[in-house]
N, C-alpha and C positions, 0 to 999 in steps of 0.2 A: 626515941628516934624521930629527928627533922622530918616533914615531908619530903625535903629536897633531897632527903637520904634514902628515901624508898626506893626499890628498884622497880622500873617502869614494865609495866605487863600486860598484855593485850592476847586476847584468842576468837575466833570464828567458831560456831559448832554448830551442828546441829542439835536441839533438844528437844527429851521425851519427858513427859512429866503424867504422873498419876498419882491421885490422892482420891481419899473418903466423901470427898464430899458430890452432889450433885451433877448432872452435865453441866457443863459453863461454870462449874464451881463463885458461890456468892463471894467469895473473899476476893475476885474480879471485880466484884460490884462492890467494894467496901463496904459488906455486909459480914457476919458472924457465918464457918465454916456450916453445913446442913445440920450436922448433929453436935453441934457446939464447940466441939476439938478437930483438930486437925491431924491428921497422919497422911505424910506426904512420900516421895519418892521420886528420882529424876536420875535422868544420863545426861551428860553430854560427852558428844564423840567431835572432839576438835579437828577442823580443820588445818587451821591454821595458827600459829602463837606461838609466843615466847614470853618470857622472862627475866629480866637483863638480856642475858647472851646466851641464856639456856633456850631452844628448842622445844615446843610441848606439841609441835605438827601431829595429827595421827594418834594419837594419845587420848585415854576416856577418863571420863569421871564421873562419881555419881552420889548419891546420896538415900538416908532415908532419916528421916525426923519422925517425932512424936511430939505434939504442941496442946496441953491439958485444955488451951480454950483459943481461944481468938490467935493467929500468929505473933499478932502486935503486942498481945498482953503477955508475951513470954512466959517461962518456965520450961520449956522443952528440951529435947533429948536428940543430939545427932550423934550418924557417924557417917563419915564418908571413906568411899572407898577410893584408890584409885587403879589405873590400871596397871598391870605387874608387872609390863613390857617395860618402863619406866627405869631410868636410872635413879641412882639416888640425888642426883642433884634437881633432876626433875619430877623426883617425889618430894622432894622439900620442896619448888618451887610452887606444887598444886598444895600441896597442904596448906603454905602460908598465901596464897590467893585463897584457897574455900573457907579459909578461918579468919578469913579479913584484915591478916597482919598487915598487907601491901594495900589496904582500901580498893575500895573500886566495888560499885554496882555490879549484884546484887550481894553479893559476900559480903562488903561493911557493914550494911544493917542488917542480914539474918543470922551474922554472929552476935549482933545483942540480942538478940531473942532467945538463947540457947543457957539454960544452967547445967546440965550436965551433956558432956563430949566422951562419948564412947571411944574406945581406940581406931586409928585409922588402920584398914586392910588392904593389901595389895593384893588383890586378885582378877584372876582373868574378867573384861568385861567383852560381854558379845552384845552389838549394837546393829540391829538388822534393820536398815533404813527401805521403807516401803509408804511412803506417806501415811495417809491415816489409815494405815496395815501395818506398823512398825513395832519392831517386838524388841527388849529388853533382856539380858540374862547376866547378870551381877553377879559370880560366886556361886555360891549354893543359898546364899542371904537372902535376892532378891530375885522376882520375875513377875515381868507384867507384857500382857499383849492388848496391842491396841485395834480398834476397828473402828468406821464409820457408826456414827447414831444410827440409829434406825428408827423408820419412824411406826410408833406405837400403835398406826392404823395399817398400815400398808407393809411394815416389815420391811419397809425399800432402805435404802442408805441416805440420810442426811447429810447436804454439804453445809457446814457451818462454822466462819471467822468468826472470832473476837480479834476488835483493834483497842486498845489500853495503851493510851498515849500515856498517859502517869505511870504503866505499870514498870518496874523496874525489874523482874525478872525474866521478861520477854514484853515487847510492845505491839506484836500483833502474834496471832494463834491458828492455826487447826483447831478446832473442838470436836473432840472424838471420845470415843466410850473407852474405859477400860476394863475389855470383856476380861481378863483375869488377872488379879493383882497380889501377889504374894511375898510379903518380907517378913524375914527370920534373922534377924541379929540384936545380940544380947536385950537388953529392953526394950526394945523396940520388936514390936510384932502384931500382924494385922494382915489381913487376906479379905477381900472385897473382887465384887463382879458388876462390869455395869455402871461405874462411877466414875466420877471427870477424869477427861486426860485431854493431854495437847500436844501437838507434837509443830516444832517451828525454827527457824533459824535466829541464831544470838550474835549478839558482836558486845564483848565486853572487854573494859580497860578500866586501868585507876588512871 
């Protein structure tokens, strides 16, 4: 298929993200994940968007990976899910945006990084928007709650941005703890406390 033949797609969202590795996570700093591999995890609960002529307003999405090393050096395992409310023409339209059929940042390139694709699920996503308080509940797959850092002397809350003008999954962040991170679907499975999360606004299109 022509590029001229893609159908054009854009969305707003808020996004939650929690993975393994460190606060601030090094793979921001184009450095190797803390413990060598990557196991990630994210929402987004769209504002705004479409798809051609399809609607995706109001509508969640999410995901969880497993990445044996580096994300760039591929081999990893997704699935994603979306939300159930959905019709069907606006479940194929997320599916072919988070699979990168329709190109567009970040989908294009973290579908080459992926050799095995789990089945997609439709299930309820509950998306509890509270800043760097914001909690997560996927299914029965997924669950993560977020909180401010703390600081390791004083126990108080850490305010802390990241700006990533090169990053392509978000260009600037919240940097928050992920006090509980829990995913259970088919290969993929990992539970962590304590470990990067972000939480920030997206605007993505091909």
């Amino acid at each position: 298929m022509s590029s001229s033949a893609l159908l054009s797609w854009v969305f707003n969202a808020d996004y939650l993200q929690a993975c393994n590795c460190d606060y601030g996570c090094p793979c921001e700093f184009a450095a190797p994940p803390t413990p060598g591999f990557c196991e990630s995890t994210g929402t987004w609960l769209i504002k705004t968007g479409h798809c051609g002529n399809v609607s995706l307003d109001g509508l969640a999405m999410a995901f969880a990976a497993h990445w044996p090393k580096a994300i760039h050096l591929g081999g990893g395992t997704v699935q994603i899910f979306i939300d159930e409310r959905a019709n069907q023409e606006q479940r194929e339209a997320l599916e072919n945006i988070a699979f990168g059929k329709l190109r567009g940042l970040p989908f294009e390139i973290l579908a080459t990084t992926f050799t095995t694709v789990q089945p997609t699920v439709f299930v309820p996503i509950e998306i509890h928007l509270d800043g760097r308080n914001s909690t997560a509940r996927v299914g029965d797959q997924i669950l993560f709650d977020l909180e401010p850092v703390k600081n390791p002397v004083t126990g108080g809350p850490e305010f802390v941005r990241i700006e990533h003008a090169t990053g392509f999954v978000f260009k600037g962040a919240e940097v928050v703890s992920a006090r509980d991170l829990r995913v259970a679907c088919g290969d993929i499975n990992f539970q962590y406390s304590n470990k990067a999360g972000f939480v920030t606004e997206i605007h993505y299109h091909n």
